[in-house]
C-alpha positions in Angstrom: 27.0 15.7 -37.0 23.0 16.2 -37.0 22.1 17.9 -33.9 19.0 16.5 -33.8 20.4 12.6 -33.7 21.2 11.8 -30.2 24.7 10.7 -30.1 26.3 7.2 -29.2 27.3 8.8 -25.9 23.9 10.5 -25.0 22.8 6.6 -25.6 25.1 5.2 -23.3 24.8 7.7 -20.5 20.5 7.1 -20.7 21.0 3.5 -20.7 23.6 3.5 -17.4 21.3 6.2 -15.8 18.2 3.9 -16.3 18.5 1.1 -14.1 19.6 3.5 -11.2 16.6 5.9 -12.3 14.3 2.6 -11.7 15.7 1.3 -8.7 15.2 4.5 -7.0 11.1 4.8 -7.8 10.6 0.7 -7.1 9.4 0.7 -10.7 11.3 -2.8 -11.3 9.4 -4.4 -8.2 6.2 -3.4 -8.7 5.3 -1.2 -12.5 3.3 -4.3 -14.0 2.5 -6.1 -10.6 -1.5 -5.5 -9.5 -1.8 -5.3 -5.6 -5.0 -5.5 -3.1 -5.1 -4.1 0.0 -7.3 -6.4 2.7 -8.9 -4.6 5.6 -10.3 -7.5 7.9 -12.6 -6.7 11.1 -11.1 -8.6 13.4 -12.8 -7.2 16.4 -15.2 -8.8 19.3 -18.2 -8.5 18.4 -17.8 -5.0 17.0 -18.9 -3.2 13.5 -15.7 -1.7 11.4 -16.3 1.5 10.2 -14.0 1.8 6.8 -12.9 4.8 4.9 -9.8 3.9 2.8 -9.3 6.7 0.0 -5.9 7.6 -2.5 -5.5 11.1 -4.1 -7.5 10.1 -7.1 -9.9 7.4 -5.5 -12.4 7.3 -2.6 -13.4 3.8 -2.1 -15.9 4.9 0.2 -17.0 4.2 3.7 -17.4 0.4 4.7 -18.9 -1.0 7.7 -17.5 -4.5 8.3 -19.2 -7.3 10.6 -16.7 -9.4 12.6 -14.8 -11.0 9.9 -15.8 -9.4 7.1 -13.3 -8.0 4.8 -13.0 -4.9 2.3 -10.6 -5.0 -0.1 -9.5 -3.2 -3.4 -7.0 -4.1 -6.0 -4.7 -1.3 -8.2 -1.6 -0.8 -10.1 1.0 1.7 -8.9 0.6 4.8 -10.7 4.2 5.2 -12.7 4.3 9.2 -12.6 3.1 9.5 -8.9 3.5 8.0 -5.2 0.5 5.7 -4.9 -0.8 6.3 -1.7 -3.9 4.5 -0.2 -4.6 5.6 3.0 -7.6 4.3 5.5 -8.9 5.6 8.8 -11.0 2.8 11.1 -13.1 3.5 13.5 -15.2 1.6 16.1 -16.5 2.2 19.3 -13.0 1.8 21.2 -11.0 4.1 18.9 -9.9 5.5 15.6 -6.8 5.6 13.3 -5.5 6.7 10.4 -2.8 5.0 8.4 -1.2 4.5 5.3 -2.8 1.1 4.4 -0.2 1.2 0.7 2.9 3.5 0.0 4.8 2.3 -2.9 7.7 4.5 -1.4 7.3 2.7 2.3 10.0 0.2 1.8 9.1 -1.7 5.5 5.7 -1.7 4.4 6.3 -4.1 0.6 8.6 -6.0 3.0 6.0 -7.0 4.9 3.4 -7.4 2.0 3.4 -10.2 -0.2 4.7 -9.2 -3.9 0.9 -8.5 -4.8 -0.9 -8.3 -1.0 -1.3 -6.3 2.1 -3.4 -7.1 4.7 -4.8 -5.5 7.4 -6.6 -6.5 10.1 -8.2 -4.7 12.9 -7.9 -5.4 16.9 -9.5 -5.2 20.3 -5.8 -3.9 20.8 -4.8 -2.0 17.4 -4.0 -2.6 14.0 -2.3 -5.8 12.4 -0.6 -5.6 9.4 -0.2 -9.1 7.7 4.2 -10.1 7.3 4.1 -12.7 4.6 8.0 -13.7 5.2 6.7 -14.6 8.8 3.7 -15.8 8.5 1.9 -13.8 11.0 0.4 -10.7 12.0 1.6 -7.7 13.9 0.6 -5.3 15.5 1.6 -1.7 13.6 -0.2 0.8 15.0 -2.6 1.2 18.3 -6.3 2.6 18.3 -6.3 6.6 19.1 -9.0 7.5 21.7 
């Protein structure tokens, strides 16, 4: 037997391990799938101050009129966690959030198979549930 040819069983025992290995980093859900992440002012008659940012990419800092919308579109990075994080901030508050976590399986629940979107509150911050239609409220504004 050549020790350098991998054997039938070696085969066998990658291609069983495989799907579970895949399963486990949401690769089949989302490898090839592009996303974008929406962050909407929805306040009263208040400017949005945006800074959204990943380990690798600072999207810089946005300041949205009522009803104006940032957004950014990416694949997940296969070797890593993609993480986009954003912290808002307007007069009546500020928070920071994870606005994407490939690895935040209530989060791609809520997000349609290529969207998440955010919107921003009088009250806090909405995040968009595509299977019911509406948005909720996920996190409240820090004072």
């Amino acid at each position: 037997m050549n020790p350098m040819k991998p054997s039938l069983s070696s085969i066998s025992m990658l291609l069983l391990a495989l799907p579970i290995f895949l399963s486990q980093t949401q690769v089949t859900y989302s490898l090839f799938n592009k996303y974008r992440v929406h962050i909407i002012n929805g306040l009263t008659n208040e400017t949005l101050t945006a800074h959204c940012k990943s380990k690798d990419d600072d999207l810089r800092v946005h300041a949205l009129a009522v009803d104006q919308e940032f957004s950014w579109e990416f694949r997940i990075n296969f070797f890593d966690r993609t993480l986009y994080f954003c912290n808002l901030v307007w007069k009546g508050g500020h928070k920071t959030f994870d606005a994407f976590l490939v690895d935040e399986k209530a989060l791609l629940n809520a997000c349609s198979s290529s969207d998440c979107m955010w919107r921003a509150r009088d009250d806090g911050i909405y995040l968009f549930n595509y299977p019911h239609k509406q948005f909720r409220l996920k996190y409240q504004w820090e004072k």
